[in-house]
C-alpha positions as a Markdown table, in Angstrom:
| # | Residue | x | y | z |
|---|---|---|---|---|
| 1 | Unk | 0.0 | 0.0 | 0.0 |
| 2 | Unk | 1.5 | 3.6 | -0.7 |
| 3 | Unk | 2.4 | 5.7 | 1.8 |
| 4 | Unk | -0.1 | 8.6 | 0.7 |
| 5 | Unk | -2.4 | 5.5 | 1.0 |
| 6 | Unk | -2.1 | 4.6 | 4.3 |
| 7 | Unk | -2.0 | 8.1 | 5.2 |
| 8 | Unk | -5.1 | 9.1 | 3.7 |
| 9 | Unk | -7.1 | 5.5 | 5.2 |
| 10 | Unk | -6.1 | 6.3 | 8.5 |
| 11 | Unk | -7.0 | 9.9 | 8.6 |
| 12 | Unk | -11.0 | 8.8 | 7.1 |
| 13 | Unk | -10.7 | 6.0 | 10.3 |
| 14 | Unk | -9.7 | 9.0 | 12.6 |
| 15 | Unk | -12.1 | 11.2 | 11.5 |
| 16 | Unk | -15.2 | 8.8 | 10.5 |
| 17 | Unk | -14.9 | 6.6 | 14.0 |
| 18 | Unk | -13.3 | 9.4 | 16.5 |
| 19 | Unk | -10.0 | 7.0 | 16.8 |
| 20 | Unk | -6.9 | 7.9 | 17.7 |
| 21 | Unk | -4.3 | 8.3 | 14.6 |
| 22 | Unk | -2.0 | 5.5 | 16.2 |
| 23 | Unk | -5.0 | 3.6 | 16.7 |
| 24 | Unk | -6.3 | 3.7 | 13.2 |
| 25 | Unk | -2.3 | 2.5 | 12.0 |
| 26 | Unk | -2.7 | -0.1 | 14.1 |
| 27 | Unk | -6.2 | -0.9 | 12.8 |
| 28 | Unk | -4.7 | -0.5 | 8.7 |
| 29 | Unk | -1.3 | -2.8 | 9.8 |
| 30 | Unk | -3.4 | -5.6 | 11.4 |
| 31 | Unk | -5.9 | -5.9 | 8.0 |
| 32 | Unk | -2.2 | -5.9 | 5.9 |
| 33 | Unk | -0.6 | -8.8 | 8.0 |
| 34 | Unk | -4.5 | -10.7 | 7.7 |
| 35 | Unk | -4.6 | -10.2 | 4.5 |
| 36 | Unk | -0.8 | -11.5 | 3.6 |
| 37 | Unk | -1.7 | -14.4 | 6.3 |
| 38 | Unk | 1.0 | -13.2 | 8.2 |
| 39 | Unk | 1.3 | -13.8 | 11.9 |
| 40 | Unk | 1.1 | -11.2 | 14.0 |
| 41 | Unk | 3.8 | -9.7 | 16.4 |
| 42 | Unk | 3.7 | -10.9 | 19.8 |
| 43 | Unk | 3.5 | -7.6 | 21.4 |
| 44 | Unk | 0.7 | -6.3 | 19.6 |
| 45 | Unk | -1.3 | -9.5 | 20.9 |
| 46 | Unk | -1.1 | -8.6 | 24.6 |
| 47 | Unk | -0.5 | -4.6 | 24.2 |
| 48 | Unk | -3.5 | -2.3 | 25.9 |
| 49 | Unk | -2.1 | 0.6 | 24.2 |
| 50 | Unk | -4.4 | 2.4 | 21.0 |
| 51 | Unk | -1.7 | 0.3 | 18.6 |
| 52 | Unk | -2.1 | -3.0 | 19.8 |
| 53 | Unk | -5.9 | -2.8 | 20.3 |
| 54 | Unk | -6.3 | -1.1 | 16.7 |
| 55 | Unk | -4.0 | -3.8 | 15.4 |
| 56 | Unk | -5.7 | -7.0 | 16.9 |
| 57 | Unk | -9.3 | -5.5 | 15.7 |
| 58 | Unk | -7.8 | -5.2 | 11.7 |
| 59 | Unk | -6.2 | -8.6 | 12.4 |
| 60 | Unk | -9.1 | -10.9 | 13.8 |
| 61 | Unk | -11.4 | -8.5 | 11.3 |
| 62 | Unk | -13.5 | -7.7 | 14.2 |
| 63 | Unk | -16.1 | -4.7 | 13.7 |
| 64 | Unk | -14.8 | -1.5 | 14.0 |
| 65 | Unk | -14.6 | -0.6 | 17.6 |
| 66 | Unk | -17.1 | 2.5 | 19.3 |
| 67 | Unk | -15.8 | 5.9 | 18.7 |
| 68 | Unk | -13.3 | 6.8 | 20.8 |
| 69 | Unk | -12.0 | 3.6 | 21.5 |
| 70 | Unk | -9.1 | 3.7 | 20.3 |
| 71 | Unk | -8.1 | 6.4 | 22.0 |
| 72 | Unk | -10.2 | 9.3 | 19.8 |
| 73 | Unk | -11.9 | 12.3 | 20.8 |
């Protein structure tokens, strides 16, 4: 995926579910290592931070979690 890409998917996740940018990169790098059937990194399974939660949602392709979740507004 292209940088401008990524950059542009995670602001529309910021500003359409009220998520934290990190959280949304998170959210964008979990779907990319699901969809290249990649395992996921270890930390990011048992991390609480907006990262690590964002991540695990794209990666087990769970529904998009409430606004501000992810550390949003």
């Amino acid at each position: 995926m292209p940088v401008i890409a990524f950059k542009e998917k995670a602001q529309v996740l910021v500003e359409q579910y009220g998520w934290s940018l990190t959280g949304a990169k998170g959210y964008i790098d979990g779907e990319a290592f699901r969809k290249r059937r990649k395992e996921p990194p270890v930390h990011v399974l048992g991390g609480i931070d907006d990262y690590s939660e964002g991540f695990r949602a794209g990666y087990f392709h769970l529904p998009p979690p409430p606004p501000g979740y992810l550390g949003g507004h």
